[in-house]
C-alpha positions as CSV (number, residue, x, y, z in Angstrom):
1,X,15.7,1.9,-10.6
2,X,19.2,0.6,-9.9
3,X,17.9,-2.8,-9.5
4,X,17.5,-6.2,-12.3
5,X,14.1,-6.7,-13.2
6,X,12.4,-9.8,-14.7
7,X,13.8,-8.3,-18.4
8,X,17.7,-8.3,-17.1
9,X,17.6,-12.4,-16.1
10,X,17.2,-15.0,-18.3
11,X,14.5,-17.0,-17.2
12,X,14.7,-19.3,-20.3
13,X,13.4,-23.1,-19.1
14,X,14.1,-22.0,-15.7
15,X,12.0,-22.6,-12.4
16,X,11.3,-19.2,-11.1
17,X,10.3,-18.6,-7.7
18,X,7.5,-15.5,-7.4
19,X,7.3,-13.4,-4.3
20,X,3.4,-12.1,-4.8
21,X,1.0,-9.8,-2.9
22,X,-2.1,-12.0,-2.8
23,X,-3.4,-10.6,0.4
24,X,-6.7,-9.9,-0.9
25,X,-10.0,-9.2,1.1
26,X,-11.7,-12.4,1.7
27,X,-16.0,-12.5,2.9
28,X,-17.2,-14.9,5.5
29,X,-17.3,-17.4,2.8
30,X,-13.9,-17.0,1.8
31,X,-14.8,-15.4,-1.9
32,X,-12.7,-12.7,-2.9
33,X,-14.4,-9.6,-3.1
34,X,-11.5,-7.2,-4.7
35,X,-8.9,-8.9,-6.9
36,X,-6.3,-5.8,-7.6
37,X,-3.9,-7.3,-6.3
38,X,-4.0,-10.7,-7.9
39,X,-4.6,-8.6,-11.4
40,X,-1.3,-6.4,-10.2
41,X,0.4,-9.4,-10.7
42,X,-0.5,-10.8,-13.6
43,X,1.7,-9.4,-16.1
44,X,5.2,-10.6,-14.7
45,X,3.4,-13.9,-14.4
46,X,2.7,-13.7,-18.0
47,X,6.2,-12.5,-18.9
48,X,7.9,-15.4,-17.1
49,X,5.1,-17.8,-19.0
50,X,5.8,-16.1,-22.4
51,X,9.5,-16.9,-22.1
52,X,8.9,-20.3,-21.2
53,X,9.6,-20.4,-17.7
54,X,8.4,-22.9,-14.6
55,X,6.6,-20.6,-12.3
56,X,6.6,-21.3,-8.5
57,X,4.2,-18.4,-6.7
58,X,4.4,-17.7,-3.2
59,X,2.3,-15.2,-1.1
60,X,1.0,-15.0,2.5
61,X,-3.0,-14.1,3.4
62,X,-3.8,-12.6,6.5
63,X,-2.0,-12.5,10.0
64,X,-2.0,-16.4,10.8
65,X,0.7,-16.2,13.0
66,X,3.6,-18.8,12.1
67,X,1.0,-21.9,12.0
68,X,-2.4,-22.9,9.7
69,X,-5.7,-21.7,9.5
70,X,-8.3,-23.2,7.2
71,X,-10.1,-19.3,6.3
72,X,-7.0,-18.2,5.2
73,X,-5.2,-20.6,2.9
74,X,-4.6,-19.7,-1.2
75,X,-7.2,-22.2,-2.6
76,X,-9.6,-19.0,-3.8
77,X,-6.5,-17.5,-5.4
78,X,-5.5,-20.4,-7.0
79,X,-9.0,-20.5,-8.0
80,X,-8.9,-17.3,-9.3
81,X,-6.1,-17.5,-11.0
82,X,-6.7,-19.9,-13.2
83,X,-9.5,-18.1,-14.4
84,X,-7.5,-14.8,-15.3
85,X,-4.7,-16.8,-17.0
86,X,-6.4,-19.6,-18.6
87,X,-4.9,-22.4,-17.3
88,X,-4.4,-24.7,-14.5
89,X,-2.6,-23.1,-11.1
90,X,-2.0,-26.4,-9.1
91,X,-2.5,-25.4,-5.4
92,X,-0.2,-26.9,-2.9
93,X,-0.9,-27.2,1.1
94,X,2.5,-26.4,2.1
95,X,5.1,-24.2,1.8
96,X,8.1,-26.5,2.0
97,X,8.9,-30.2,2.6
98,X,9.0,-33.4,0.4
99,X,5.6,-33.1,-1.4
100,X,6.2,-29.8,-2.7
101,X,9.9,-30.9,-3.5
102,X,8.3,-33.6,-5.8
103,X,5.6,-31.4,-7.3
104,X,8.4,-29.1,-7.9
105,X,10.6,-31.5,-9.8
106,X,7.6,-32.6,-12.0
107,X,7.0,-29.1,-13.6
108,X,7.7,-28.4,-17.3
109,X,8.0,-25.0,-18.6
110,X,4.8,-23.1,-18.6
111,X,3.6,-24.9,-15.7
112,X,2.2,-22.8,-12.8
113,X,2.5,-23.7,-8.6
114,X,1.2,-21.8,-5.4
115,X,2.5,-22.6,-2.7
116,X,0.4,-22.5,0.7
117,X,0.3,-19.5,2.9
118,X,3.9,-18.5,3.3
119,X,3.0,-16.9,7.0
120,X,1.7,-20.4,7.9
121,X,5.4,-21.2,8.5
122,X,6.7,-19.4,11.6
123,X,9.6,-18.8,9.6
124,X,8.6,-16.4,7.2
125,X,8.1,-13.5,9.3
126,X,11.3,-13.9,11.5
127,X,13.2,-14.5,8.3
128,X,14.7,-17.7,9.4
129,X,17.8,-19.2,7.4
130,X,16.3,-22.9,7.2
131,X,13.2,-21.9,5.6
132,X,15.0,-19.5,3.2
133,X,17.5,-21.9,2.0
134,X,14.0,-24.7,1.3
135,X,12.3,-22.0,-0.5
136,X,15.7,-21.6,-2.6
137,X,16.3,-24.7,-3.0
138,X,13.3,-24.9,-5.0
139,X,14.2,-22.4,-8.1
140,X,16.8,-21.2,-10.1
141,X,15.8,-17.6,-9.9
142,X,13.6,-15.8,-7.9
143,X,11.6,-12.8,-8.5
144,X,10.0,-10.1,-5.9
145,X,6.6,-8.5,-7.1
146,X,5.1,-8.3,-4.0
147,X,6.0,-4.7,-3.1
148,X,2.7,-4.4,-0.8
149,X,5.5,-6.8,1.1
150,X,8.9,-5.1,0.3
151,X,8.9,-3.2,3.8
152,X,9.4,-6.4,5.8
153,X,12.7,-8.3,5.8
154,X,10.9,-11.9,6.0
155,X,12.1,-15.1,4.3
156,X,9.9,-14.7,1.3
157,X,11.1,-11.3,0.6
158,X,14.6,-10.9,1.5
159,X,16.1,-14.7,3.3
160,X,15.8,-16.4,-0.7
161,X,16.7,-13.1,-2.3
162,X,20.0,-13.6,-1.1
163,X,20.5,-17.1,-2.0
164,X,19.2,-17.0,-5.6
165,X,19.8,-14.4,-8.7
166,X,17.1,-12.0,-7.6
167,X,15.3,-9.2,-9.8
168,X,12.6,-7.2,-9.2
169,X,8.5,-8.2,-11.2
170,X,7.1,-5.7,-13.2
171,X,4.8,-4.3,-10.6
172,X,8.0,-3.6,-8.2
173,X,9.5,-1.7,-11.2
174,X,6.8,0.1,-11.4
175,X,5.9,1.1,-8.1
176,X,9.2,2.0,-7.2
177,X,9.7,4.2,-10.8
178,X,6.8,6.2,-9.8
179,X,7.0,6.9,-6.3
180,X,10.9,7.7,-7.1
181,X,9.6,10.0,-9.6
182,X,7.1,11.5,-7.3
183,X,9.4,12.2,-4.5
184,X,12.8,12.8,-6.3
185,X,12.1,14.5,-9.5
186,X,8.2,15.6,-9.3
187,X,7.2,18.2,-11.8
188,X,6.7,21.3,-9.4
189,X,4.4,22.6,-7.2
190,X,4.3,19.2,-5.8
191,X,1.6,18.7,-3.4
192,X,1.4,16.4,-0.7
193,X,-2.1,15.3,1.1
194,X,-1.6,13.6,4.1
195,X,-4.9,12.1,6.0
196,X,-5.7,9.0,8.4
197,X,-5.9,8.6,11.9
198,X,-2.5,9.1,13.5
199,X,-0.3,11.9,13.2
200,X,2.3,9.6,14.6
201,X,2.1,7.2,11.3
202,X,2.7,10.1,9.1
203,X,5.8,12.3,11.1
204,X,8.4,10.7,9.3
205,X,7.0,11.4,5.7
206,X,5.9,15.0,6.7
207,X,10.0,15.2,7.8
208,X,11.2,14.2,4.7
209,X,8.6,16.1,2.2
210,X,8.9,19.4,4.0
211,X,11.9,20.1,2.2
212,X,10.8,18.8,-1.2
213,X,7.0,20.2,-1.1
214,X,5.6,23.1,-2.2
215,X,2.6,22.4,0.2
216,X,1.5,19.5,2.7
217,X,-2.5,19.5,3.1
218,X,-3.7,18.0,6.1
219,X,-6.8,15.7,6.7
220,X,-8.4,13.5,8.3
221,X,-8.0,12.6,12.1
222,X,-4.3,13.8,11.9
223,X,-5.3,17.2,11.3
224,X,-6.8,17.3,15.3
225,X,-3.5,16.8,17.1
226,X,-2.6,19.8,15.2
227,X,-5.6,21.6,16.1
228,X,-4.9,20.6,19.5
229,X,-1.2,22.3,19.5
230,X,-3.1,25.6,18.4
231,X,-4.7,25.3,22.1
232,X,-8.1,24.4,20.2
233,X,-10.6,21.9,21.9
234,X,-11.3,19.0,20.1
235,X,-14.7,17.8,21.8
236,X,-14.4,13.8,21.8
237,X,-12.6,14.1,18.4
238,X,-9.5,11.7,18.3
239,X,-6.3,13.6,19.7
240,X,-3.0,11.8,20.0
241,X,-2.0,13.7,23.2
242,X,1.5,12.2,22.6
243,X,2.1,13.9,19.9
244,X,0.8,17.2,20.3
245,X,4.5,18.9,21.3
246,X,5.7,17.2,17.4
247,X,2.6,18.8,15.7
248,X,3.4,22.3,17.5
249,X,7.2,21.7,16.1
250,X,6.5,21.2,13.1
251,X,3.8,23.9,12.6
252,X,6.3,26.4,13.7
253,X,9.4,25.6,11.5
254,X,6.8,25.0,8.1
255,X,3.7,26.9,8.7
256,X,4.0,28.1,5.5
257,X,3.7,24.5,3.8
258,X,1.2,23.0,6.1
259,X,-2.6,23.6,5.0
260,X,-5.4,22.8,7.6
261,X,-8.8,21.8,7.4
262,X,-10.7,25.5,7.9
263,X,-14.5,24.0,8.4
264,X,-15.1,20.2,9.5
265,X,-17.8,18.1,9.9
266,X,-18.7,17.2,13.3
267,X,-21.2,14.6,14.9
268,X,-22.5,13.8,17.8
269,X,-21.9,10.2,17.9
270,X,-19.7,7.9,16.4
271,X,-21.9,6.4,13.7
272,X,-23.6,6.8,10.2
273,X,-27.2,8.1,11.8
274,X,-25.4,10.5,14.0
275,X,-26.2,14.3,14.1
276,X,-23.9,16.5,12.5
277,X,-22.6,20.0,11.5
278,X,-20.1,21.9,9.7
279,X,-18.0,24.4,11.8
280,X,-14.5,25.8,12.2
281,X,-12.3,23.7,13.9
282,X,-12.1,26.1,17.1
283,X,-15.5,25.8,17.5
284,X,-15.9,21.8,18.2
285,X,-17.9,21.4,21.3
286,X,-18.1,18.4,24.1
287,X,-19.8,15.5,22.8
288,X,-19.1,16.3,19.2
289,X,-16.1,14.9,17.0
290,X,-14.6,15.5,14.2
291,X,-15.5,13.0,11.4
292,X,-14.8,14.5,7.9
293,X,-13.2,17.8,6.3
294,X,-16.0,20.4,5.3
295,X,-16.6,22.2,1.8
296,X,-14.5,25.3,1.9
297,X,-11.7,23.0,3.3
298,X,-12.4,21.2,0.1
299,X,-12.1,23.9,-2.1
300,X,-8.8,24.6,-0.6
301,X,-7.7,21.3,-1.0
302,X,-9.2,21.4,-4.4
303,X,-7.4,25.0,-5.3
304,X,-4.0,23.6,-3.9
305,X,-4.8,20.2,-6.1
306,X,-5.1,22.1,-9.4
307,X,-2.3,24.3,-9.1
308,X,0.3,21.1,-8.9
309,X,2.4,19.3,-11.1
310,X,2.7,16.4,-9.0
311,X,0.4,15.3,-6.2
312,X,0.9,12.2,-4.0
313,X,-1.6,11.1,-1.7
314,X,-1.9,8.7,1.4
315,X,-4.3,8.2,4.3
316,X,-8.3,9.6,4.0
317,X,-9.7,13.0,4.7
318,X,-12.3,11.5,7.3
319,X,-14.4,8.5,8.2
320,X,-15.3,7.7,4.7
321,X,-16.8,4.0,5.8
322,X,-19.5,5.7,6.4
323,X,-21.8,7.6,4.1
324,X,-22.0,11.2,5.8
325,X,-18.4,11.1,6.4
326,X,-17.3,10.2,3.2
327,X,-18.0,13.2,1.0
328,X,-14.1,15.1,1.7
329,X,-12.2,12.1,0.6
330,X,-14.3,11.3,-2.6
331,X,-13.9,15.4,-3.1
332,X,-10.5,15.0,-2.9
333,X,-10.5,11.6,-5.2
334,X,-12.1,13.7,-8.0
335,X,-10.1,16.7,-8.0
336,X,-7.2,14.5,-8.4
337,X,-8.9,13.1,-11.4
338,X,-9.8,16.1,-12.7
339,X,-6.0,17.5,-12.0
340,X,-3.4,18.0,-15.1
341,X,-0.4,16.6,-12.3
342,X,0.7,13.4,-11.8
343,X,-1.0,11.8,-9.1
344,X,0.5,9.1,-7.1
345,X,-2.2,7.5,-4.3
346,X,-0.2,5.6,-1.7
347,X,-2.1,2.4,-1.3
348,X,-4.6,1.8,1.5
349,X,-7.4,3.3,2.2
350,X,-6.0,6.1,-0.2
351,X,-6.2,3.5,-2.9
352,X,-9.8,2.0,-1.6
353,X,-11.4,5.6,-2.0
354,X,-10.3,6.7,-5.2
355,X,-11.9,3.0,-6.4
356,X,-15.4,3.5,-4.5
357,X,-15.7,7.3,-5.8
358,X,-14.8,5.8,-9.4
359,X,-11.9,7.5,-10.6
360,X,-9.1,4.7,-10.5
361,X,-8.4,4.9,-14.2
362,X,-8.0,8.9,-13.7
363,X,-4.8,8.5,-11.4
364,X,-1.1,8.0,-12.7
365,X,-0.7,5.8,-10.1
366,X,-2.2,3.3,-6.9
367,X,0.0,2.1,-5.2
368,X,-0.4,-1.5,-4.3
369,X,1.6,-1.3,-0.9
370,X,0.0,1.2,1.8
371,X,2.5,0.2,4.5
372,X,5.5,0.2,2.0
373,X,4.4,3.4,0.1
374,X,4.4,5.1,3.5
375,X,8.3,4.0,4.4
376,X,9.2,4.3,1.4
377,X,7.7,8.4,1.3
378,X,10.0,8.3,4.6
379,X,12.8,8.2,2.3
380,X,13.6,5.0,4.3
381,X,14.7,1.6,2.4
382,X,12.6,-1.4,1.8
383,X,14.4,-4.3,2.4
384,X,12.5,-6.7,-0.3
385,X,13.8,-3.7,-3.0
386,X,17.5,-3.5,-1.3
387,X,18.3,-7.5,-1.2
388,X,17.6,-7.5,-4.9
389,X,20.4,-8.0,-7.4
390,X,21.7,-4.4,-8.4
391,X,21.9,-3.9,-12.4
């Protein structure tokens, strides 16, 4: 990476401002229920704290839409983090203004602030100069290591970065060393499985992968638009309709890369007590959808998986929420484990299944960013990484 990182600043007796991804799942009682991405962080917090430095953290929570709301401010993660580090994380209610000036101006090295919910200021997300140059004038540095954010050009993650030195965390070094690796120098046959609803989310990657993969394996309710461009009927299966004429293009000019599902698992109703059956996916009849991949599309998948060098992964093989439908993607999770390649899982729902089926630890890689894993499989650049200070 072509960028500074934490280790090319000095950071000495500094206040250093922390772009974060503490966008974490939250219940009805506002507990946490998964902390990966508040762990994620935790080592370029600790750096910055080894080497004496103020730190100032900043994330956003939720969609709250430029103004508060009480379910989704930082106290639990405050909370939480003064568990994981052992020691105090003052929380602040705001983002900018006086009070946080003052708290600010009071911190001694090794002293740690979160600010409030950076998307309760309706300046954040249209990047506005004003709140930029407050959040700036807070720190003498500021860091990125919210990559999970580094596909939106908001204040937080590209309006300061061009007002103070700015270097990428650890975890932004790291995601963006391995998905570089995986997409510009993979070990070959480099595998690609592609999955989720919406063909339409995933055109761009399948454009710029068909010229560096060896194979493209498709799942998931994608996979029916394609069956749809083969003239097949799809039942009540989920078809983009739109997108049927880019599915039939790109079938013909890469047939020989793309790998459909050959048996699916079909039900008769959208929901975990449904009826089902396996059958080819020309055989899907009305009132019956597509929910899942079948097994001898998973020993495919499975043959295709162990034959790779590198094999990156984003989006689900079927409706794995529920139980009946879940069975391709957790297949697919533990052949990846089981594979000798590098695997690289591009956040999401990619990265929740490979946790539920237990094989995390297995993977070279989980991506922390689903939306900025996919842009950045695009080949497209992530503003957060490009208004960082180049090395």
């Amino acid at each position: 990476m072509n960028k500074k990182t934490v280790h090319d600043i000095d950071v000495e007796n500094k206040r250093v401002l922390v772009r974060c991804d503490f966008n974490v799942p939250l219940n009805d009682e506002g507990v946490i229920t998964n902390d990966l991405r508040i762990q994620a962080a935790l080592p370029t917090i600790r750096y910055l704290l080894e080497h004496n430095a103020a730190v100032i953290l900043c994330s956003h929570l939720g969609r709250p839409k430029g103004k508060p709301v009480d379910s989704l401010r930082l106290d639990p993660v405050a909370d939480r983090l003064t568990t994981l580090l052992d020691r105090t994380v003052r929380k602040l209610d705001q983002v900018v203004g006086p009070m946080v000036t003052e708290a600010v101006e009071a911190m001694h090295p090794g002293d740690v602030l979160l600010l409030e919910n950076t998307r309760f200021e309706a300046g954040e997300e249209a990047n506005d100069r004003e709140l930029s140059e407050d959040l700036a004038a807070l720190a003498d540095v500021y860091v990125n290591d919210a990559f999970g954010a580094a596909h939106r050009a908001h204040a937080t993650t590209v309006g300061v970065a061009e007002l103070l030195p700015a270097a990428a965390g650890l975890l932004m070094a790291e995601e963006i060393e391995m998905l570089s690796t995986a997409l510009n120098d993979p070990k070959h046959p480099l595998v690609v499985i592609l999955g989720g609803a919406k063909i339409s989310d995933k055109i761009g990657v399948i454009e710029n992968l068909l010229t560096k993969a060896e194979h493209i394996l498709i799942g998931g309710g994608m996979a029916n638009t394609f069956f749809r461009a083969k003239g097949y009927e799809m039942g009540d299966s989920l078809v983009e309709e739109g997108s049927v004429d880019t599915a039939r293009d790109l079938m013909e000019r890469a047939s020989d890369k793309l790998v459909l599902p050959v048996d699916v698992v079909v039900a008769d109703a959208f929901n975990a007590d449904a009826e089902t059956q396996i059958v080819e996916p020309d055989n899907v009849e009305s009132g019956w959808r597509i929910l899942d991949i079948g097994p001898r599309t998973v020993e495919l998948f499975t043959e295709n998986i162990s034959e790779a060098g590198t094999v990156i992964w984003n989006g689900p093989m079927g409706v794995f929420e529920m139980e009946p439908f879940a069975e391709g993607t957790f297949a697919i999770a533990k052949a990846l484990a089981k594979a000798d390649a590098m695997s690289v899982i591009g956040g999401g729902d990619s990265a929740s299944a490979v946790e539920e089926a237990g094989v995390s630890e297995a993977i070279s890689h989980v991506s922390t960013g689903g939306g900025a894993s996919l842009e950045f499989l695009e080949g497209r650049e992530l503003p957060g990484v490009a208004a960082l200070d180049d090395k």
